[in-house]
Backbone and ligand atoms as CSV (ligand in chain L), in Angstrom:
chain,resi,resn,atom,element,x,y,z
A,1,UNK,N,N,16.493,-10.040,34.934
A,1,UNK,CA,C,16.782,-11.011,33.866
A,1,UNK,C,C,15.754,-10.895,32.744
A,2,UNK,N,N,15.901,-10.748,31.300
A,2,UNK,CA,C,15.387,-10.480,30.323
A,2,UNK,C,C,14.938,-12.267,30.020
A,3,UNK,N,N,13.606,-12.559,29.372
A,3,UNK,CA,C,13.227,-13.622,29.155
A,3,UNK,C,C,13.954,-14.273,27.681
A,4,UNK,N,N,14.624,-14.839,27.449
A,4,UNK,CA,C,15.199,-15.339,26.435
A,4,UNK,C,C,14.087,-15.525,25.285
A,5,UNK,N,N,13.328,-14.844,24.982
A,5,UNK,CA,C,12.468,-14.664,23.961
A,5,UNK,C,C,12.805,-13.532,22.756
A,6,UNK,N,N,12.244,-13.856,21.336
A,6,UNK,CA,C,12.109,-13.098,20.791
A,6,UNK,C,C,10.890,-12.631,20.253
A,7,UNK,N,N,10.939,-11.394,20.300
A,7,UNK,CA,C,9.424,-10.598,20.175
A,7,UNK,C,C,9.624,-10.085,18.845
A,8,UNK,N,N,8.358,-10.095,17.938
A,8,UNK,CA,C,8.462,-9.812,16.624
A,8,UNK,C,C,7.492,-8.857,16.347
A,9,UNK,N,N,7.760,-7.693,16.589
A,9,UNK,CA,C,6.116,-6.483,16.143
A,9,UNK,C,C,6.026,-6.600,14.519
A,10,UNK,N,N,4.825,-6.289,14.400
A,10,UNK,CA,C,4.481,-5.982,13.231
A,10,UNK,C,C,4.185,-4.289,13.630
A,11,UNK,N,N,3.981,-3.570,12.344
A,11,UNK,CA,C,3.999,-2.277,12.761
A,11,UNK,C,C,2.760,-1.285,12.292
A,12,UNK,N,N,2.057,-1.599,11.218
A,12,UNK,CA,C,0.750,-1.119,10.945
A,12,UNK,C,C,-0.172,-1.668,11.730
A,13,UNK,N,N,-1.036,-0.549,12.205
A,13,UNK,CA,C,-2.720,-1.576,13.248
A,13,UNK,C,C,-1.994,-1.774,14.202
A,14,UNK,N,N,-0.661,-2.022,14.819
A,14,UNK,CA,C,-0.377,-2.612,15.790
A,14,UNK,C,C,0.036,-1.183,16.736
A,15,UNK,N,N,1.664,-0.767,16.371
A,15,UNK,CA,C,2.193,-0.238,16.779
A,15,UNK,C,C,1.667,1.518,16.326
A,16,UNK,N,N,1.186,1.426,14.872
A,16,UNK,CA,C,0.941,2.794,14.857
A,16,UNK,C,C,-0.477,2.467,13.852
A,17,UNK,N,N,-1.069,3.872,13.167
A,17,UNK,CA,C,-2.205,2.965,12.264
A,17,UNK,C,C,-1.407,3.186,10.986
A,18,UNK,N,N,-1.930,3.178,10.030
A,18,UNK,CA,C,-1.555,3.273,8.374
A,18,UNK,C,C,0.086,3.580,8.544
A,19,UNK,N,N,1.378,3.168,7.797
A,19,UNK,CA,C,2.331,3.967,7.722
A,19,UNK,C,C,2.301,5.561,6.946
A,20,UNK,N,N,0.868,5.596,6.345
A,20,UNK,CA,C,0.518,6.688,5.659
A,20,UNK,C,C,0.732,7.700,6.388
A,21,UNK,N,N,-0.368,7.665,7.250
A,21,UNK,CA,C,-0.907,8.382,8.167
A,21,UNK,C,C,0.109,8.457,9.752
A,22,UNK,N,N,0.483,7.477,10.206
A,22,UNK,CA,C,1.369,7.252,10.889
A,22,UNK,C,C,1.326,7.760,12.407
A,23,UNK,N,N,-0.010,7.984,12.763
A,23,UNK,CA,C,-0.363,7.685,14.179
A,23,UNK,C,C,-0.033,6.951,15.037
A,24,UNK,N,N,1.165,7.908,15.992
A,24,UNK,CA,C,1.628,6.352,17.032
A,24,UNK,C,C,0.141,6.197,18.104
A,25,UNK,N,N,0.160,4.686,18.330
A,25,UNK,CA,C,-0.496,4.062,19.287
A,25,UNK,C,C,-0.549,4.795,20.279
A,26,UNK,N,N,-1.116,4.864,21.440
A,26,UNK,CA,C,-1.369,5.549,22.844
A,26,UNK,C,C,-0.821,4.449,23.791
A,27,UNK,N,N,0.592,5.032,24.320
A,27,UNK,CA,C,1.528,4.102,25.139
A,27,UNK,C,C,2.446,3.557,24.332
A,28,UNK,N,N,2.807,3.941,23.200
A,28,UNK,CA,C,3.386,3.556,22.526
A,28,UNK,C,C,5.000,3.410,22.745
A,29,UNK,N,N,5.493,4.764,23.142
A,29,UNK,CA,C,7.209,4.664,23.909
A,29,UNK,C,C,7.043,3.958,25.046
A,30,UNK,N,N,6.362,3.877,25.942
A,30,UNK,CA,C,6.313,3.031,27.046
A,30,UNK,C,C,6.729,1.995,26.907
A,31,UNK,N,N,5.325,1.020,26.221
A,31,UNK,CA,C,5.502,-0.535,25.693
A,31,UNK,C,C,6.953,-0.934,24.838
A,32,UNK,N,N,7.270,0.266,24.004
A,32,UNK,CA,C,8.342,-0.567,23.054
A,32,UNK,C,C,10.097,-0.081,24.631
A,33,UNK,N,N,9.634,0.157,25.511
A,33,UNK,CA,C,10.600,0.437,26.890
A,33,UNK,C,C,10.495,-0.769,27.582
A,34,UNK,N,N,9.527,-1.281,27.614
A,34,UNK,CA,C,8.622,-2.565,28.498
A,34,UNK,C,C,9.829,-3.464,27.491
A,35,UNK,N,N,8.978,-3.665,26.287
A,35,UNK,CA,C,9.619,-4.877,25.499
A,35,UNK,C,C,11.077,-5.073,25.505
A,36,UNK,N,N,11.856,-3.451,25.938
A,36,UNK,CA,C,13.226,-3.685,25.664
A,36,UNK,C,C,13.903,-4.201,26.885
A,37,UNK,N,N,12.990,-3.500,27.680
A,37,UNK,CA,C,13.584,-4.440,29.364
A,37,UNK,C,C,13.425,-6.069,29.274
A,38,UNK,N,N,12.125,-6.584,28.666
A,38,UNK,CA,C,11.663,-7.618,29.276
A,38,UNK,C,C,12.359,-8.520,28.255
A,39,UNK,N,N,12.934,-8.353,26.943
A,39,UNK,CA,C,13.254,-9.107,25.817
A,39,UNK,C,C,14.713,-9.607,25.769
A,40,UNK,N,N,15.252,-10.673,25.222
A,40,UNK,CA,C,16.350,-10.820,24.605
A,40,UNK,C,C,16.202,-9.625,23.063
A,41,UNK,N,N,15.520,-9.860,22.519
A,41,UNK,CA,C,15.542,-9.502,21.437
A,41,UNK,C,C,14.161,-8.956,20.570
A,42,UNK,N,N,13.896,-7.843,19.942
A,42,UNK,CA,C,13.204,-7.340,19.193
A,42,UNK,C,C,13.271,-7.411,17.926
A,43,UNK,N,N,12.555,-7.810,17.133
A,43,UNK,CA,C,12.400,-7.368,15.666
A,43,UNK,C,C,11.406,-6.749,15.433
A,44,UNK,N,N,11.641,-6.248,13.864
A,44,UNK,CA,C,10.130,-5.900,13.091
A,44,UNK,C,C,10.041,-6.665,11.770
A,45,UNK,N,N,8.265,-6.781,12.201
A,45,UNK,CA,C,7.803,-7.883,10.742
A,45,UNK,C,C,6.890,-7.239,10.644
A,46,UNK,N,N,7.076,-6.574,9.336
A,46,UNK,CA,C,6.311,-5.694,8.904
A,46,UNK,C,C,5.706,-6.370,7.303
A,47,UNK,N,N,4.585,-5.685,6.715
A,47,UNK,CA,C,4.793,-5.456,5.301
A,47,UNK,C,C,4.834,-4.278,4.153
A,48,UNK,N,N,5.474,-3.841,5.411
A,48,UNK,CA,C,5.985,-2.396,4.527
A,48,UNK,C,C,7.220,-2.505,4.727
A,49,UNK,N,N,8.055,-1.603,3.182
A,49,UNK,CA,C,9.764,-2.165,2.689
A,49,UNK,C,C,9.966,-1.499,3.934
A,50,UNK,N,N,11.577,-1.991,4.055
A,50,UNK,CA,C,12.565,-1.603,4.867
A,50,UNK,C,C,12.714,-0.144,4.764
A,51,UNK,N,N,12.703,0.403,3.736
A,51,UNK,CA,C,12.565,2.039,3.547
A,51,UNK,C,C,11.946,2.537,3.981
A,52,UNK,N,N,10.175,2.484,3.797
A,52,UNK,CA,C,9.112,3.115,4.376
A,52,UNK,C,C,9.241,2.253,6.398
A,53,UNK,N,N,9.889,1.545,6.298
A,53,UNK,CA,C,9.730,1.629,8.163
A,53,UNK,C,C,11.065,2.277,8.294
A,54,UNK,N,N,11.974,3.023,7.550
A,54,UNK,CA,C,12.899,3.677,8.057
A,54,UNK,C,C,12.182,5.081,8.202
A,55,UNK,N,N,11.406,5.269,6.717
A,55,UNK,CA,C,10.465,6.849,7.051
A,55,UNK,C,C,9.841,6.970,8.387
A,56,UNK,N,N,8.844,5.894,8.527
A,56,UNK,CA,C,8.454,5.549,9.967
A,56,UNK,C,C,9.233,6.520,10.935
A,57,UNK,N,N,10.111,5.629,11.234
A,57,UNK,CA,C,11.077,5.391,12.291
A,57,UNK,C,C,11.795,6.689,12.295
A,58,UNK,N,N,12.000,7.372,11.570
A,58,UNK,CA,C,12.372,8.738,11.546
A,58,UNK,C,C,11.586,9.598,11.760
A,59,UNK,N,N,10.504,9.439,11.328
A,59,UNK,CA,C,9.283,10.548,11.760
A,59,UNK,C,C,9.029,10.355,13.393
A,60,UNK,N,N,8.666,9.229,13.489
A,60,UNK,CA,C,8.564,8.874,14.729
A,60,UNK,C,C,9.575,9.454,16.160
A,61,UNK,N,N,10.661,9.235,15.403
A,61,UNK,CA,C,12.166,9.365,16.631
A,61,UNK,C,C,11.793,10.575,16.603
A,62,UNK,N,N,11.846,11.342,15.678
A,62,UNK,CA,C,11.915,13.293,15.491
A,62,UNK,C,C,10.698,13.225,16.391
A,63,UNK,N,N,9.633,13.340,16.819
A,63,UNK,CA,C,8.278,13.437,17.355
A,63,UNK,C,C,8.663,12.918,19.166
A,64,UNK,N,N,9.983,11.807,19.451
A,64,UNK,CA,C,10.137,11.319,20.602
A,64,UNK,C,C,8.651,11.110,21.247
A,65,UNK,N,N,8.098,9.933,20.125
A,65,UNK,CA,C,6.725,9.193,20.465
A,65,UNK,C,C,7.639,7.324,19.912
A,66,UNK,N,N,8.561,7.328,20.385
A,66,UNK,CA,C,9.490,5.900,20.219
A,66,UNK,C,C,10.606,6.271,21.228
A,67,UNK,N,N,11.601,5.169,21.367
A,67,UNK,CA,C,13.042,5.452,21.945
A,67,UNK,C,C,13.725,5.816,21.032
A,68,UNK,N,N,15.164,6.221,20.924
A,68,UNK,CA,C,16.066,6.604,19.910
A,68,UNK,C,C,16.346,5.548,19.094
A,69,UNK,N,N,15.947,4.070,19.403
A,69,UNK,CA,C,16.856,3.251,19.017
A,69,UNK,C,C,16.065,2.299,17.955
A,70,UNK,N,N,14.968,3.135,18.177
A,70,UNK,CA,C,13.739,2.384,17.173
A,70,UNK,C,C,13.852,2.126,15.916
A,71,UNK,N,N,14.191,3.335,14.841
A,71,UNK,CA,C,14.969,2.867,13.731
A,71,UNK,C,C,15.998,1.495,13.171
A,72,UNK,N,N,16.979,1.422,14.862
A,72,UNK,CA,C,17.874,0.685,14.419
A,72,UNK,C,C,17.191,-1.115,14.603
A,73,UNK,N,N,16.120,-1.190,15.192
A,73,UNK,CA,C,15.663,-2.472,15.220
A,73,UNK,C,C,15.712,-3.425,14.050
A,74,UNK,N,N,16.095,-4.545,13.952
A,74,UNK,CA,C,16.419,-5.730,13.239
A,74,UNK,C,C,15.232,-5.786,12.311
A,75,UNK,N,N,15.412,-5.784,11.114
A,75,UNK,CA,C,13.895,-5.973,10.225
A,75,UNK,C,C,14.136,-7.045,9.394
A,76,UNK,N,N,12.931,-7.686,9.466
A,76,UNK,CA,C,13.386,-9.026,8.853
A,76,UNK,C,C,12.615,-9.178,7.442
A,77,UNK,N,N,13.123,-9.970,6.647
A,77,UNK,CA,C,13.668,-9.445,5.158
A,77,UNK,C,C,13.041,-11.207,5.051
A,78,UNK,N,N,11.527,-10.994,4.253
A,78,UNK,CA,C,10.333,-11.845,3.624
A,78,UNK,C,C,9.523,-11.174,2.100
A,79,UNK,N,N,9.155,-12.281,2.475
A,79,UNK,CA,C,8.298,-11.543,0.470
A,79,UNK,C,C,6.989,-10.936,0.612
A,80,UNK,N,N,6.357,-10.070,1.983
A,80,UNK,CA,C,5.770,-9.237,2.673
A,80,UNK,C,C,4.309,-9.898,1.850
A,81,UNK,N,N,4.208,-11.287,1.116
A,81,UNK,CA,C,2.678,-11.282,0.721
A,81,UNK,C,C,2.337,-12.531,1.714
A,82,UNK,N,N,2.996,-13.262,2.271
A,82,UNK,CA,C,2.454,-14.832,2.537
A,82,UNK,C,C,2.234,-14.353,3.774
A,83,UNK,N,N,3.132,-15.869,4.793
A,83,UNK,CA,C,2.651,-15.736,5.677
A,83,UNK,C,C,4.335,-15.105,6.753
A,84,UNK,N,N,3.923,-14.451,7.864
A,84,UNK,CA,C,5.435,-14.111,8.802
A,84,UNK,C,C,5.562,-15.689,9.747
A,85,UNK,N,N,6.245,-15.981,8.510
A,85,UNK,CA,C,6.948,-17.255,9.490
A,85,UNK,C,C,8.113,-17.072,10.629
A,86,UNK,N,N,8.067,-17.499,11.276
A,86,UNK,CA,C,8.988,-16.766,12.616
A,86,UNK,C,C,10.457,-17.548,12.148
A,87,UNK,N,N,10.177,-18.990,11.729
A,87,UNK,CA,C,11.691,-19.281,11.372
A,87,UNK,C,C,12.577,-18.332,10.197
A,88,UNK,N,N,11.689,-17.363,9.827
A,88,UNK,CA,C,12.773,-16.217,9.000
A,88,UNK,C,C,13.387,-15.132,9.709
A,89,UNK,N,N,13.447,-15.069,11.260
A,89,UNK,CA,C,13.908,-14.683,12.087
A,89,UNK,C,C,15.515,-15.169,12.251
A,90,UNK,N,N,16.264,-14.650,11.798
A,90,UNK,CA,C,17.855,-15.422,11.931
A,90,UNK,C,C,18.512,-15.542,13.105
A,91,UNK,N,N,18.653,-16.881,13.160
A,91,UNK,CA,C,19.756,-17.487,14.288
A,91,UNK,C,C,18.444,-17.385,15.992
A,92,UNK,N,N,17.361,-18.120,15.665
A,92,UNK,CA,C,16.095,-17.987,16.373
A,92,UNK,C,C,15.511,-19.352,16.368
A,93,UNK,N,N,15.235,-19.586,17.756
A,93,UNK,CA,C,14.754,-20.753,18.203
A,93,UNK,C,C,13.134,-20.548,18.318
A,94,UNK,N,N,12.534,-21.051,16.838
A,94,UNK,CA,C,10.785,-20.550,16.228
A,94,UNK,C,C,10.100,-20.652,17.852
A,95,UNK,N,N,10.129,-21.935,18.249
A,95,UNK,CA,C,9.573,-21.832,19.666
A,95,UNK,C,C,9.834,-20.736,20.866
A,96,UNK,N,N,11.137,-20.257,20.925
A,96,UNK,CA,C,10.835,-18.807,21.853
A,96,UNK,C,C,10.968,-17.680,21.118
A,97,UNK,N,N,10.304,-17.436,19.811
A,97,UNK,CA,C,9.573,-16.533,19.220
A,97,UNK,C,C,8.193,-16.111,19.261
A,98,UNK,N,N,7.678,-15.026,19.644
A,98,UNK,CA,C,5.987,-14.731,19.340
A,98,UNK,C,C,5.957,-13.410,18.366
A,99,UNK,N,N,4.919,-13.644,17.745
A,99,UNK,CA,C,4.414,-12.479,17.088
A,99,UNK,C,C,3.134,-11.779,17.559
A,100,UNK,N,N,3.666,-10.298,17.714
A,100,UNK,CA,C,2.404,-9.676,17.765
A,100,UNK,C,C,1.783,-8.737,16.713
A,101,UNK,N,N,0.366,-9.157,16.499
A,101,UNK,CA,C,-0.206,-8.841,15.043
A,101,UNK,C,C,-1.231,-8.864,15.048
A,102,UNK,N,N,-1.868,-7.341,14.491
A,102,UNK,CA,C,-3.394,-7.370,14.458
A,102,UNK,C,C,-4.351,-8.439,13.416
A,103,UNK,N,N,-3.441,-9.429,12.812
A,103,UNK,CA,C,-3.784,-10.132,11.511
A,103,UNK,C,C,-3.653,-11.242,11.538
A,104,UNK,N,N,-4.786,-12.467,11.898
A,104,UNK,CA,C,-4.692,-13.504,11.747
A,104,UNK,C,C,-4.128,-14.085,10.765
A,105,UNK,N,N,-4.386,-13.580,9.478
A,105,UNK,CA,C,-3.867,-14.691,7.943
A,105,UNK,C,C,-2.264,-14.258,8.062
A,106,UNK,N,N,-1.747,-13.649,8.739
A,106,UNK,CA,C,-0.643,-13.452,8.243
A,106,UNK,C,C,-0.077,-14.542,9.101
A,107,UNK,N,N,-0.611,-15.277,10.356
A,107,UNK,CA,C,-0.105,-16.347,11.249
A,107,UNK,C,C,0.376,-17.874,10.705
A,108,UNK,N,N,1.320,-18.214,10.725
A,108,UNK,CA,C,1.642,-19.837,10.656
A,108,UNK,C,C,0.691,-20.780,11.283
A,109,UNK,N,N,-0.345,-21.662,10.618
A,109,UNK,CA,C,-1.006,-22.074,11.347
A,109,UNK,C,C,-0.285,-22.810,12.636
A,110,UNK,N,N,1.111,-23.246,12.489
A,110,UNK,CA,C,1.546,-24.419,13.176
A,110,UNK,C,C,2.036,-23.387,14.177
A,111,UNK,N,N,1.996,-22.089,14.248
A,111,UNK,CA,C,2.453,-21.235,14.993
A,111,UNK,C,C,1.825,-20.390,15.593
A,112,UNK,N,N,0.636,-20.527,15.858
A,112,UNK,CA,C,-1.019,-19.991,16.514
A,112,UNK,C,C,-0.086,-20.106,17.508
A,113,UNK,N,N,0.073,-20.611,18.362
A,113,UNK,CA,C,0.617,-20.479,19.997
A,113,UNK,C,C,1.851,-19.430,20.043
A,114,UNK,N,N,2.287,-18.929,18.902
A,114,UNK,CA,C,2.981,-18.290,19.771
A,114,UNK,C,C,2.777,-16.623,18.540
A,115,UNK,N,N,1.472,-16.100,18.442
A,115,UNK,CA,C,0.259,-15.477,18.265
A,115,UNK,C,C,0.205,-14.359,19.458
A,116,UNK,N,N,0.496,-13.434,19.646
A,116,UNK,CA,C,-0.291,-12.731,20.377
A,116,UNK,C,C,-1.046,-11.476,19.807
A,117,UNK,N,N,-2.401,-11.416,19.657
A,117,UNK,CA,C,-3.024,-10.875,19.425
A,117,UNK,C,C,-3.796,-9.553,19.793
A,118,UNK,N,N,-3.501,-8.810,18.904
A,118,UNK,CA,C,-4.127,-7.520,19.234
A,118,UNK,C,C,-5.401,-6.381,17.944
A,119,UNK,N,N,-6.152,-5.625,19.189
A,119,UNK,CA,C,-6.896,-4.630,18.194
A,119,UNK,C,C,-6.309,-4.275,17.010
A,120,UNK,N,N,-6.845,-4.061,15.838
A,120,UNK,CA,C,-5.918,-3.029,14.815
A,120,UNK,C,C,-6.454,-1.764,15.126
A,121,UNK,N,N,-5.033,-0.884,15.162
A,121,UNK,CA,C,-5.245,0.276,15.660
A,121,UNK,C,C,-5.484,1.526,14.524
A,122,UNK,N,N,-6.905,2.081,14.371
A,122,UNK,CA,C,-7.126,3.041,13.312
A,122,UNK,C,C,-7.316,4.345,13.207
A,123,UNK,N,N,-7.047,4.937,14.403
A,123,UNK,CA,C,-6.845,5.911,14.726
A,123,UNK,C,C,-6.870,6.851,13.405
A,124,UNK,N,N,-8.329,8.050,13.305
A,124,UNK,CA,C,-8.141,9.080,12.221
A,124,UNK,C,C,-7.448,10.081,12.904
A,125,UNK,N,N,-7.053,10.318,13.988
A,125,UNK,CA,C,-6.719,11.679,14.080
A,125,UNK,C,C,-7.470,13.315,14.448
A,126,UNK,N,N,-8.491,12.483,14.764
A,126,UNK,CA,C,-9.902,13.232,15.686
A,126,UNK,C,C,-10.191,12.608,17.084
A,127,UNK,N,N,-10.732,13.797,17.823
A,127,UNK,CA,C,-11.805,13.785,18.938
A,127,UNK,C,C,-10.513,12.483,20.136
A,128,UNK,N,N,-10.971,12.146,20.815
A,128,UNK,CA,C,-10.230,11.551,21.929
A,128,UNK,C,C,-10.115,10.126,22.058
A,129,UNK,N,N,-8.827,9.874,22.156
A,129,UNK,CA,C,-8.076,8.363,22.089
A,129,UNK,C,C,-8.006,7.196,22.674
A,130,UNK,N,N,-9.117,6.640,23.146
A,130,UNK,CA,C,-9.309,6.130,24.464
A,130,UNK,C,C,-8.702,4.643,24.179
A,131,UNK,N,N,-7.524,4.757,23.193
A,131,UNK,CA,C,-7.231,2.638,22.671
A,131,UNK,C,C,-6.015,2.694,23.977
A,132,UNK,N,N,-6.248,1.242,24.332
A,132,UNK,CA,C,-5.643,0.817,25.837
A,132,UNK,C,C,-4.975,-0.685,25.149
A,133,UNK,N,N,-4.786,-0.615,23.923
A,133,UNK,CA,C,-4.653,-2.264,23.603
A,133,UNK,C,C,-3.422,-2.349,24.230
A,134,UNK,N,N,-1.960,-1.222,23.830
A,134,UNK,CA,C,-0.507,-2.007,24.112
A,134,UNK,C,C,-0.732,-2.179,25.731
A,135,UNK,N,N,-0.987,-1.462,26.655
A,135,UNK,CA,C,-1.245,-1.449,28.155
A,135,UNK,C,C,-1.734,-3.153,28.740
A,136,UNK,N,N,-3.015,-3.410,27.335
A,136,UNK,CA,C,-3.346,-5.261,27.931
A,136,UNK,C,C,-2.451,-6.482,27.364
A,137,UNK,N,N,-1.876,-5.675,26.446
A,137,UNK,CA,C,-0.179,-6.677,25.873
A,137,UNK,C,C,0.365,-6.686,26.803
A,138,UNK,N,N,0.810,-5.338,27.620
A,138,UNK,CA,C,2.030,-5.798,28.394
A,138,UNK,C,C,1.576,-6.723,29.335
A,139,UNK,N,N,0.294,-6.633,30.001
A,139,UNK,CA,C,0.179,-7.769,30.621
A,139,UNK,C,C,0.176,-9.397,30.385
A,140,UNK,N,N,-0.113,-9.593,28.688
A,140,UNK,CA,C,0.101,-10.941,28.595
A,140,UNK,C,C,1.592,-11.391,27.982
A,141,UNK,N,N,2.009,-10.135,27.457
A,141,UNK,CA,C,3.667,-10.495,27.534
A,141,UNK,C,C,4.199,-11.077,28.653
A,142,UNK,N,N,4.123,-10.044,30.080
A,142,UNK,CA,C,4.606,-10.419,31.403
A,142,UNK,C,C,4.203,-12.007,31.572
A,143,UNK,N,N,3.161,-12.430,30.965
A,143,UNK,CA,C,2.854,-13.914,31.697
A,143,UNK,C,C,3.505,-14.727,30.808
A,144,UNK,N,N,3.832,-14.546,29.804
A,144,UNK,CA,C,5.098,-15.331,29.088
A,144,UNK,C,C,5.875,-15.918,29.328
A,145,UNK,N,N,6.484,-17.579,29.681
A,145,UNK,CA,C,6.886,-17.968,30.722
A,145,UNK,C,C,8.357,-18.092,29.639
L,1,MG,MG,MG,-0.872,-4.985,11.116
């Protein structure tokens, strides 16, 4: 049984570093496998356009460092300067929404609890990768009641 939650990635620092640069995370297809088992539902809250997370998402799929289906994830459509309010999530009950985000200011204060927080991931692209952050997500996802 999938937890009737919706999970909201953000995708720079989190999931990969810079969209520039575009270093996936270490565990990266795993976790977004984890999230798809364990979720009602995925989005992305990003603040990069819908275009550049389609570049993403294409570079990415071609590389099979994502699932196939990564591209097609729900992106939700804000004015990428304030804050990711979860009620801009459509047809979403704000309370079984969380965001995960290396970025405090981008949080609803009234929505700190449902915050999950992670390293920003900066990966240059040298010497050896030792970031374990998505691996200690999945564990506080799992405790997600
Ligand atoms: Mg970020």
């Amino acid at each position: 049984m999938k937890k009737d939650i919706v999970l909201a990635l953000d995708l720079e620092y989190t999931l990969i570093s810079s969209a520039t640069l575009c270093f996936s995370r270490p565990g990266l297809h795993e976790f977004l496998l984890f999230c798809q088992n364990t979720f009602e539902r995925l989005v992305i809250f990003t603040t990069v356009s819908e275009a550049t997370f389609q570049r993403v998402a294409q570079q990415l799929m071609a590389l099979n460092e994502v699932p196939p289906w990564f591209g097609d994830l729900e992106y939700i459509t804000w004015d990428r300067r304030g804050k990711k309010d979860l009620r801009l999530i459509p047809d979403a009950n704000v309370k079984r929404c969380y965001l995960l985000d290396d970025r405090r200011e981008y949080v609803c204060d009234s929505q700190i609890n449902n915050w999950i927080t992670i390293e920003p991931y900066e990966f240059v692209g040298e010497g050896v990768d030792n970031d374990r952050e998505l691996q200690k997500v999945i564990h506080q996802l799992n405790a997600l009641q």
